[in-house]
C-alpha positions in Angstrom: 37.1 -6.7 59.6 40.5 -5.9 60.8 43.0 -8.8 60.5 40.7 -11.3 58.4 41.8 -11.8 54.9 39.6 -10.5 52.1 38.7 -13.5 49.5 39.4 -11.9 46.4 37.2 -14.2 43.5 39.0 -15.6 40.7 37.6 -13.2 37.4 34.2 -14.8 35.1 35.6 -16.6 32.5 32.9 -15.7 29.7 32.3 -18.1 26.8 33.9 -17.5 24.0 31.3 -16.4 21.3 31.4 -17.0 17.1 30.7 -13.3 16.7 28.6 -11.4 14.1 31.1 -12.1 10.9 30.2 -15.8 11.5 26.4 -15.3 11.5 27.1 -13.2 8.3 28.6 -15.3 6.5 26.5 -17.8 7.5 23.5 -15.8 6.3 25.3 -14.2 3.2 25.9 -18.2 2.0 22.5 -19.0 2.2 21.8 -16.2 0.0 24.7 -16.9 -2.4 23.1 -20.6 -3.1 19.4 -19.2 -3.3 20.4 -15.9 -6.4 23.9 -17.7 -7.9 22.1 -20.9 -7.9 24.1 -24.2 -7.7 24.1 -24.2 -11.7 24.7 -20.7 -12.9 23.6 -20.2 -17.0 22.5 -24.0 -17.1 22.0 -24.9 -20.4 18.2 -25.5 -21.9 19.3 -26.9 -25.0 16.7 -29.9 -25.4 18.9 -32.1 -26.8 21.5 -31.7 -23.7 18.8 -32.2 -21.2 17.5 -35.2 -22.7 21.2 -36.8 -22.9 22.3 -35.7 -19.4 19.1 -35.9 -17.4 20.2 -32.2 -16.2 17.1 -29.8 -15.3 16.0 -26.7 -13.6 17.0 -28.9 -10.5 20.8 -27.4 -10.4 23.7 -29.6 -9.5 21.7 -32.4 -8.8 19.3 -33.3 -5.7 21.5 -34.5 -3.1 24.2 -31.8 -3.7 21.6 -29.3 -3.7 20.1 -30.6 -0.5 23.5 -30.9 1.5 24.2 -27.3 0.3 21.2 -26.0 2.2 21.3 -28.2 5.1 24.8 -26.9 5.8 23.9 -23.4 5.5 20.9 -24.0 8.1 23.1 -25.6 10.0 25.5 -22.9 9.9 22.9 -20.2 10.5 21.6 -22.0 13.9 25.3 -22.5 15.1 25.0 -18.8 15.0 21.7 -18.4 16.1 22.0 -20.1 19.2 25.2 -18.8 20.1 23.3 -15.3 20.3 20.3 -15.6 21.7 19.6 -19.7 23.2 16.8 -21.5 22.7 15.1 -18.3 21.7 16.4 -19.1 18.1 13.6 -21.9 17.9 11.1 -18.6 17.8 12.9 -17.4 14.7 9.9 -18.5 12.4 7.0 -16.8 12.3 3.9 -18.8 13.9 2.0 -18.5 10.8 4.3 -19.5 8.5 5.3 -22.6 10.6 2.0 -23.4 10.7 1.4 -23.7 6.5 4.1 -25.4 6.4 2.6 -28.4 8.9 -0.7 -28.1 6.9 1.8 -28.8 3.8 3.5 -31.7 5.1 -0.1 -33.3 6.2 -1.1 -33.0 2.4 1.4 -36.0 2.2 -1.4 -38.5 3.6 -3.9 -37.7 0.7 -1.3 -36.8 -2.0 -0.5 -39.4 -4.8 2.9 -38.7 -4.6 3.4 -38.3 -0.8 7.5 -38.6 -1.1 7.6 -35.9 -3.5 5.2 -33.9 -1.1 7.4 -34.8 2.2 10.9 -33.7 0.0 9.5 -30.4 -1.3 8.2 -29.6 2.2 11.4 -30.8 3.8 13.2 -28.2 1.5 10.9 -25.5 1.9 11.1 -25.5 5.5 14.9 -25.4 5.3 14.7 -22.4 3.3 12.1 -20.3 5.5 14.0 -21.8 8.4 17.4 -20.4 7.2 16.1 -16.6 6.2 14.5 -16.3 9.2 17.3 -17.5 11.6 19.7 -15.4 9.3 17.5 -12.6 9.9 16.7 -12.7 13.6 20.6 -13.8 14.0 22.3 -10.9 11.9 19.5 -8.2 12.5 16.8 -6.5 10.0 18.6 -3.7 8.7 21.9 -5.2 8.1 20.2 -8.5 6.4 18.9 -6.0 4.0 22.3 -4.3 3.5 23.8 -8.1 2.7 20.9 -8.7 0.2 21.6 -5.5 -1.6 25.1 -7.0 -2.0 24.4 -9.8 -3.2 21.6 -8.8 -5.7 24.3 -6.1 -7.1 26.9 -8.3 -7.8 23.9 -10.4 -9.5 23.3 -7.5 -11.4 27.0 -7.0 -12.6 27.0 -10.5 -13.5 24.3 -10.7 -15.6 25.1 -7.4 -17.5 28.9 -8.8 -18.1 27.7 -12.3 -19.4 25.6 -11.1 -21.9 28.7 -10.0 -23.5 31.1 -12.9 -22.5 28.2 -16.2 -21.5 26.4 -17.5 -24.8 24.1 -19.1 -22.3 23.2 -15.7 -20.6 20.8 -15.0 -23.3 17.7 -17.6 -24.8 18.8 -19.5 -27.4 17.3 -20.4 -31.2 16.8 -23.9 -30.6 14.9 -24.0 -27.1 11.5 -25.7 -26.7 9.6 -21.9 -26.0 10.3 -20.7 -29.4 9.4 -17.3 -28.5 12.1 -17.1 -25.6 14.5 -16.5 -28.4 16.5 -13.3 -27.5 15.5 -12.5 -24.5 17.8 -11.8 -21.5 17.9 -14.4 -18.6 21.8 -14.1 -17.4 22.8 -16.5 -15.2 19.1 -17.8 -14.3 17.1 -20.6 -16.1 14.9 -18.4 -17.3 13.9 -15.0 -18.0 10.3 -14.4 -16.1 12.8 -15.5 -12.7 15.8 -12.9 -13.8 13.1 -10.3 -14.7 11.9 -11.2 -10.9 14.9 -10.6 -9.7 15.9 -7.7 -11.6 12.9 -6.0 -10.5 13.3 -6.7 -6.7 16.6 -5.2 -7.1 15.5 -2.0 -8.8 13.2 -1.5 -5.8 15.6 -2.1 -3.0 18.3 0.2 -4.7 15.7 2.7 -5.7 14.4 3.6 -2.0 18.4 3.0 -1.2 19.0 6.1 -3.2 16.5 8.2 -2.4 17.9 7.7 1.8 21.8 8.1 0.9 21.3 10.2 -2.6 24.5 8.4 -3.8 25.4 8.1 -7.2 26.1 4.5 -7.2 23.0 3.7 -6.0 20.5 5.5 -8.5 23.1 3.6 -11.2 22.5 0.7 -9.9 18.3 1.2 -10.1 18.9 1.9 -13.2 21.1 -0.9 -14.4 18.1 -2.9 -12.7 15.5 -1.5 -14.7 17.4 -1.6 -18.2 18.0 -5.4 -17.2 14.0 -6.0 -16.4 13.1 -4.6 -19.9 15.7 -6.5 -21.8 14.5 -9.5 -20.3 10.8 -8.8 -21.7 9.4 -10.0 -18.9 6.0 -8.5 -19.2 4.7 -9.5 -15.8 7.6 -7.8 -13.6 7.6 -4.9 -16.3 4.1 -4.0 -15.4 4.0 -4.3 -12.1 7.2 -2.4 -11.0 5.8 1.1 -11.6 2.6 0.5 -9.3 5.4 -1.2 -6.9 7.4 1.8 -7.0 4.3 4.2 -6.4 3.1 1.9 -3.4 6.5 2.5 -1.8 6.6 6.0 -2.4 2.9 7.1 -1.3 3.9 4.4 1.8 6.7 6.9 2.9 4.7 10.1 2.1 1.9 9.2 3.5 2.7 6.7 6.7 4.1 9.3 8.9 0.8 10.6 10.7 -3.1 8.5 10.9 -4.5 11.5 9.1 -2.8 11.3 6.0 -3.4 7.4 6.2 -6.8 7.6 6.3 -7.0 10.0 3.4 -5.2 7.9 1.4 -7.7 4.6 2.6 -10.6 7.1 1.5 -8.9 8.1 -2.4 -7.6 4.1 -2.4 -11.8 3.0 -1.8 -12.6 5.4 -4.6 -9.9 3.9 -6.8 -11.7 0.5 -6.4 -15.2 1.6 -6.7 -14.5 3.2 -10.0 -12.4 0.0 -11.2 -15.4 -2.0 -10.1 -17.8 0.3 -11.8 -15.6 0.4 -15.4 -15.4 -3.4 -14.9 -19.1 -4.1 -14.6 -19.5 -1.6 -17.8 -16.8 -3.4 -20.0 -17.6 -7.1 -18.6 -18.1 -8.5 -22.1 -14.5 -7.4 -23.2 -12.9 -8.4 -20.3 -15.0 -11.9 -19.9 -14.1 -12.3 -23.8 -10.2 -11.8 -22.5 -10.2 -14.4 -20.0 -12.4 -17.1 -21.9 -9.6 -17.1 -24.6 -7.3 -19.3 -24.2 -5.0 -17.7 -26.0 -5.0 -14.6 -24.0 -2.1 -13.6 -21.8 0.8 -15.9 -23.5 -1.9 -18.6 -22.5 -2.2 -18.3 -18.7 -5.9 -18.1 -19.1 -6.1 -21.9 -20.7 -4.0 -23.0 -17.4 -6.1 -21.0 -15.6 -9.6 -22.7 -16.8 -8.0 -25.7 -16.0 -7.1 -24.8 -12.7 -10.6 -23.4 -12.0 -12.2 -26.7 -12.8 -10.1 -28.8 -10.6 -10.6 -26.2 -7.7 -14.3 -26.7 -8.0 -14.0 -30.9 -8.3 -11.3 -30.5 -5.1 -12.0 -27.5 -3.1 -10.6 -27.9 0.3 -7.8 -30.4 0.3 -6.1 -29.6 -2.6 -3.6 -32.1 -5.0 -0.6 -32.2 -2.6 2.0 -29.7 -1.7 4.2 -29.2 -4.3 2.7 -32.3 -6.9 1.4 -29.2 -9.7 4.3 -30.8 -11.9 7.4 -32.7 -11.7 6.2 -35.0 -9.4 6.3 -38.7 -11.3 2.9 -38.8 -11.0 -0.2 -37.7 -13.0 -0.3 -33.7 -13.2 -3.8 -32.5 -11.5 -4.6 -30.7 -14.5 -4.2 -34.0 -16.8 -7.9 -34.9 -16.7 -9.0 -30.9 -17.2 -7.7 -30.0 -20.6 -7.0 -31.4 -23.7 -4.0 -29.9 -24.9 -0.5 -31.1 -23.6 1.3 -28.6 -23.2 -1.2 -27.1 -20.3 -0.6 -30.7 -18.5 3.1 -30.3 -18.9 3.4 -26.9 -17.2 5.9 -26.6 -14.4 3.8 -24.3 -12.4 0.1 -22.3 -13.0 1.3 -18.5 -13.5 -0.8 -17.7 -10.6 0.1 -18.5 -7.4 -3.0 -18.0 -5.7 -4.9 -20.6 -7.8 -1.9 -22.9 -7.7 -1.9 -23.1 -3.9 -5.5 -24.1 -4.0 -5.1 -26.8 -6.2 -2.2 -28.1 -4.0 -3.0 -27.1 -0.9 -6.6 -26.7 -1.4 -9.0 -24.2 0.4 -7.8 -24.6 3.7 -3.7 -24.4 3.1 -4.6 -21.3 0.6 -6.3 -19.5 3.8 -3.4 -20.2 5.8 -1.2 -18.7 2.8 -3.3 -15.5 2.8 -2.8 -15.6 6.6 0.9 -15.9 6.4 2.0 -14.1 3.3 -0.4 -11.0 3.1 -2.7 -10.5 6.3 0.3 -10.6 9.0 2.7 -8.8 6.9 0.3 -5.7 5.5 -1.2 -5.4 9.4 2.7 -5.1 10.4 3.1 -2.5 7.5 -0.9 -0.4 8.3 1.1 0.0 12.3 2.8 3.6 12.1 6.2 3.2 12.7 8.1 6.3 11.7 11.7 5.9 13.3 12.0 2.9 10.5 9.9 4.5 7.9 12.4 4.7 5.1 13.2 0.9 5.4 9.4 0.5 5.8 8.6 2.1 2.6 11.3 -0.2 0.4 9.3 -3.4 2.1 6.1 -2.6 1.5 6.9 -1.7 -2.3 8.4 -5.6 -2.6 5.2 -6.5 -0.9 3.3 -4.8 -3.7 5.1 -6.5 -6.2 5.3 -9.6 -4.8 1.3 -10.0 -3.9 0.5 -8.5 -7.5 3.1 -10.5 -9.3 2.0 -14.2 -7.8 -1.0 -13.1 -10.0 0.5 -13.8 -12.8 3.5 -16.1 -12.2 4.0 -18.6 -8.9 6.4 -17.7 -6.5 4.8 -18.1 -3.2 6.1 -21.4 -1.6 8.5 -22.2 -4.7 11.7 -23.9 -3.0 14.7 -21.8 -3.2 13.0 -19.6 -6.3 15.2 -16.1 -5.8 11.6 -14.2 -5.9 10.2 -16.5 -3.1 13.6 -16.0 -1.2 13.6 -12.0 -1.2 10.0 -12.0 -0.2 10.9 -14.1 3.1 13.7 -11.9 3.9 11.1 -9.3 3.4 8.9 -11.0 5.9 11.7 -11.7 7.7 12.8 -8.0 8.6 9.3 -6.8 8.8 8.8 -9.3 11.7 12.5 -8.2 13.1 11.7 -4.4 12.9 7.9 -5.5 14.5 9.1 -6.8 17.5 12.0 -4.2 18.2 8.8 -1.7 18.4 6.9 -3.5 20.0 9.8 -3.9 22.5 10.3 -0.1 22.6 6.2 0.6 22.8 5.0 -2.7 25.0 2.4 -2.9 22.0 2.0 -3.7 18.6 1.0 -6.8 15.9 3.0 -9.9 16.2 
């Protein structure tokens, strides 16, 4: 109106924001403490253990914990700064819900502070990739692991020339370690882990950018698997490989999915059929204990208290390590069973800890909800698809012959929640862009 003044408001001040290099870096530190480790090329000379009271625990307990309760920290700082109280949501339901059935193995456990620690830590680890994730985005927390696992991969090469402890040692305990490659990891089956997991992500890398450094890089992986002589990651990445590459030829329409269910079915029933002609062999395999470097006397032993304890389990993390009486003590005669740190399968292992109930949940949270997020057709992130569900191959085979499901900060255990992680991240933005979908 003529003559009135106009109120003019003063501009929004908006809050000032930490920004995306902060939730990076925060993310990119968690990662640095899970595949450099707080004790790069620790020593395993048994002598020097015995005389410091050092171990596969890194820097000691307390540092170790601080470390990853500052990088949690620093992730939710970030987290909540972008998107509220919605960070809380970061975790996915079923993994939060393991994890509860974990920490409620404390009440029946014999060691119930051992089982309330290891929980405590393996929530801040699942807590931390997920936040990272949800915080810095799928596609670029992929882009931040394939840095990280790269320069891991230049380091290793370089200290087997320069790091006398980048290589098993004469001396050590496992006599027939001698040789073999383990750069700056404890030991070899966890840098032949990692080494593999690398080869993969750099592998479908290549094949989307057709770089040179990249297909080096796979390479460099692979060369570093075998020199390891880690049989159980050598056999498995080929058939993780091909899983990831009939995955991007084949999940683009439901047609060629459902041909390749129908070939898959066929697959089995012939396995199945040459297994029920050759059952003698491959009972005789399995009844040896000396079969497979031994697994199969761990896992008799494991068999036997499954059947003694089948729904509750031992308590989370108690398999070893624990101060108290190993579960398998009373289940096999020979020592150096009782003395292993973990039960080369992480299915079985999980039911003697967690018993019948905590290994359902584990199914629930670490293949059922990821593989029915990889079935969905999803072209637009197909080629990322196809590099996750090739680590999903390899992890769900390899945690049949080695335990990495639910291991702490174990690098394997790590890059298969950042895989979960992203396929949950690249789940909901569909499901966003559709209105439907799997959570």
């Amino acid at each position: 109106m003529r003559g009135e003044a106009i109120a003019i408001a003063p501009p929004l001040v908006s809050r000032p924001r930490i920004g995306i290099p902060f939730a990076e870096g925060a993310f990119l530190l968690v990662l640095l403490l899970v595949f450099v480790t707080l004790q790069p090329f620790a020593t395993r000379d048994p002598a020097v253990l015995a005389a410091t009271g050092a171990g596969l625990g890194g820097a000691g307990d307390v540092v170790r914990q601080l470390a990853y309760l500052g990088a949690l920290a620093l992730v939710s700082v970030a987290a909540l700064d972008k998107h509220g109280l919605r960070a809380m949501f970061s975790m996915s339901p079923s993994l939060a819900l393991l994890l509860v059935w974990c920490g409620m193995s404390a009440l029946w456990a014999t060691a119930p502070d051992v089982v309330l620690r290891r929980v405590a830590l393996e929530f801040v680890i699942i807590a931390s990739v997920a936040i990272g994730v949800s915080t810095v985005g799928g596609e670029r927390s992929l882009a931040l692991t394939r840095a990280v696992l790269a320069t891991v991969l230049v380091i290793n090469w370089i200290s087997i020339l320069t790091v006398q402890n980048a290589v098993h040692l004469p001396g050590e305990t496992e006599t027939q370690l001698v040789g073999d490659w383990r750069g700056l990891y404890y030991h070899k089956n966890i840098a032949g882990a990692v080494s593999a997991i690398t080869a993969i992500l750099f592998f479908f890398r290549a094949m989307d950018t057709r770089r040179f450094a990249h297909w080096a890089l796979f390479v460099a992986a692979v060369g570093f698997t075998i020199m390891t002589r880690s049989r159980s990651s050598l056999g498995i990445l080929p058939f993780a490989l091909a899983a990831g590459c009939i995955y991007r030829a084949t999940w683009r329409r439901g047609i060629d999915r459902a041909i390749l269910c129908v070939f898959l079915l066929l697959g089995i029933l012939a396995a199945a059929a040459w297994a029920g002609v050759d059952a003698g062999a491959i009972s005789h395999a399995f009844e040896d204990p000396n079969q497979l470097t031994g697994r199969t006397a761990i896992w008799q032993a494991e068999l036997a208290f499954i059947h003694d304890h089948p729904l509750l389990g031992y308590g989370f993390g108690t398999f070893s390590d624990s101060g108290a009486v190993p579960p398998l003590h009373n289940y096999v005669a020979d020592v150096w069973v009782q003395n292993e740190s973990h039960g080369h399968n992480a299915y079985l292992q999980l039911l003697v800890t967690v018993g019948g109930v905590g290994f359902l949940l584990a199914l629930i949270a670490l293949v059922a909800v990821p593989a029915r997020v990889l079935w969905r057709l999803d072209p637009r992130n197909l080629a990322t698809k196809s590099a996750l569900a090739s680590v999903f191959v390899f992890m769900v085979l390899h945690n049949f012959l080695e335990s990495d499901f639910m291991e702490g900060d174990g690098p394997a255990w790590v890059a298969f929640l950042v895989t979960l992680a992203v396929l949950r991240q690249l789940n909901s933005a569909s499901r966003a862009l559709t209105g439907s979908g799997t959570r």
